[in-house]
C-alpha positions in Angstrom: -2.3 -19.6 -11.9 -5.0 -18.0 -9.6 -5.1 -14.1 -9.8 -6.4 -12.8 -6.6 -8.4 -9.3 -6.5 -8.8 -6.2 -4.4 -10.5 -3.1 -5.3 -9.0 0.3 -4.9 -10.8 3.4 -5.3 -13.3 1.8 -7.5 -11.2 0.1 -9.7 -10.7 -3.4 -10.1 -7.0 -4.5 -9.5 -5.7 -8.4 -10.2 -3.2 -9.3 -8.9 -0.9 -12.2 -10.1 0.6 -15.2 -8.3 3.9 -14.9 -8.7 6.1 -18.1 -9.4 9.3 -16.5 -8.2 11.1 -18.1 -5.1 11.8 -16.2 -2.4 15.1 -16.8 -0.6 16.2 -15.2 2.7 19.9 -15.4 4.1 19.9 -18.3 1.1 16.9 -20.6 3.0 14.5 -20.7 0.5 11.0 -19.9 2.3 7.9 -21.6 2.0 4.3 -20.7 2.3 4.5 -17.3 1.6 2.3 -15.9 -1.7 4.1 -13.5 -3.9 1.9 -11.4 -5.7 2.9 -9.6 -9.2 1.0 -6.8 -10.3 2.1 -4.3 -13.1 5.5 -6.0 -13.2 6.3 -5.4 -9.5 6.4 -8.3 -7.0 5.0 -7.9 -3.6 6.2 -9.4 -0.7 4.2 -10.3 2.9 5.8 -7.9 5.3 4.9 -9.6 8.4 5.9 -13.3 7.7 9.4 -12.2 5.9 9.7 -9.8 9.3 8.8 -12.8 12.1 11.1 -15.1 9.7 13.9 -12.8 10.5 13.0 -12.7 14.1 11.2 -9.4 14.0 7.4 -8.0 14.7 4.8 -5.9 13.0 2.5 -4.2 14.6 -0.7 -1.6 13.5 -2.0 1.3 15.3 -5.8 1.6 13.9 -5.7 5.2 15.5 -2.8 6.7 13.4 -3.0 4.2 10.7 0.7 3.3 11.4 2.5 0.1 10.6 5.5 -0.5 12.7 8.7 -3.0 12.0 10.9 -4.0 14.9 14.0 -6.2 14.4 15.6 -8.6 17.6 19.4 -7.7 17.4 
């Protein structure tokens, strides 16, 4: 397995690929990475969100991420 890595305040983190599946409304997607670091698994926000129909947008002025859903 290939274990990515990003730094964080100095530190060294590695993250794991994850060999979980990940299912939404019980499709099964494909070509997203899930990464598993310190037990947790980590998802990609803005591919599950546009799978579902939705968009993610970032202000670099106020450092916000936003999350809109189509109803």
């Amino acid at each position: 397995m290939r274990s990515p890595f990003a730094f964080a305040e100095q530190q060294l983190l590695q993250f794991i690929i994850s060999p979980h599946k990940l299912l939404i409304n019980n499709k099964q997607l494909e070509g997203a990475s899930l990464l598993n670091y310190g037990g947790d698994i980590y998802v990609p926000l803005r591919y599950i969100t546009e799978q579902l129909g939705g968009s993610v947008g970032f202000d670099s002025k106020t450092g916000t991420i936003s999350v809109a859903s189509i109803k």
